[in-house]
VMD Tcl script that draws the C-alpha trace (Angstrom):
set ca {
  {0.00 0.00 0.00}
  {1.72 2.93 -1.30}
  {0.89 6.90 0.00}
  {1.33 9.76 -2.10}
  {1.30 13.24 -1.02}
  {-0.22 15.85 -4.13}
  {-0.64 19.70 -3.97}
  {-3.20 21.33 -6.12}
  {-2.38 25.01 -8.09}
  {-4.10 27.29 -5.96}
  {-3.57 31.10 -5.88}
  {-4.91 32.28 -2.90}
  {-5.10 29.75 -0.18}
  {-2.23 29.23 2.14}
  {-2.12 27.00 4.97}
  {0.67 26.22 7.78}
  {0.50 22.49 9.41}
  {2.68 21.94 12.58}
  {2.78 18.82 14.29}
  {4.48 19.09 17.64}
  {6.09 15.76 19.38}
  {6.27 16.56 22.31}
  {9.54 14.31 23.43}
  {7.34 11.11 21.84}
  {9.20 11.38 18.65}
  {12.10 12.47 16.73}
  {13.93 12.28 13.41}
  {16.28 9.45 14.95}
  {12.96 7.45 15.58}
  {10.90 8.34 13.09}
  {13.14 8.27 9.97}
  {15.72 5.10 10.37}
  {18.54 4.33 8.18}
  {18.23 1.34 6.23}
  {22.09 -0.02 5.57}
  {23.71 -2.10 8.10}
  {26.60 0.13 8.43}
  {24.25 2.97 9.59}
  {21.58 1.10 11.58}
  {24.09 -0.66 13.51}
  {27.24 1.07 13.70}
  {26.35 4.72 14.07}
  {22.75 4.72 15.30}
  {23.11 2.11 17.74}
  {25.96 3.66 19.40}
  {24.17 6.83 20.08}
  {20.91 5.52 20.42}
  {21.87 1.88 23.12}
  {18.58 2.40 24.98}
  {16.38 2.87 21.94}
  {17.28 -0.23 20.70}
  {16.86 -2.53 23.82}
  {13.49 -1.23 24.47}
  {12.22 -1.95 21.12}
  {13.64 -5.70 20.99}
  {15.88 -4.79 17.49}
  {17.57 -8.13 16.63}
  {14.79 -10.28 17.88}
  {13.04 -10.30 14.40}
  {9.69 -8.78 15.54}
  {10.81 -5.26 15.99}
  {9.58 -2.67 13.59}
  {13.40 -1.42 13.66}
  {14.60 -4.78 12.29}
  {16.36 -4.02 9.03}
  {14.45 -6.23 7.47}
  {10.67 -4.81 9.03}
  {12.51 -1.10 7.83}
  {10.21 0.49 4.41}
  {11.97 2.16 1.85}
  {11.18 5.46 1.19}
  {10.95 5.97 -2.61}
  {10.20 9.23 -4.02}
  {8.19 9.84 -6.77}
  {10.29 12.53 -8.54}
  {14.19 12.04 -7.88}
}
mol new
graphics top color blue
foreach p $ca { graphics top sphere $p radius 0.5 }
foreach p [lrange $ca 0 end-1] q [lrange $ca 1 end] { graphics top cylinder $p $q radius 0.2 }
display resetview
């Protein structure tokens, strides 16, 4: 199942989303690298904790290289 973001050509309407995470979330948990080198090398040694509590390496984590999605955009 594959989500696509679109924007329409409009002239006058102009809108401003901001999401806050409050301390749930950030770009080292939301957005993982997908190459062993990365995942386990460089992200695991800043991130020890983050990986224990999720289980990575047990197979059934969602930050299991293998459970990891691509991201593929549309227009590179």
């Amino acid at each position: 199942m594959a989500s696509n973001a679109f924007s329409a050509e409009v002239n006058s309407y102009k809108a401003l989303v901001c999401v806050f995470l409050k301390g749930g979330m950030d770009s080292m948990d939301f957005i993982l690298p997908k190459d062993q080198d990365s995942i386990i090398n460089a992200l695991a040694s800043v991130r020890p904790g983050m990986f224990e509590a999720y289980g990575v390496g047990s197979g059934n984590s969602s930050r299991d290289i293998d459970n990891i999605l691509e991201i593929n955009a549309l227009n590179s």
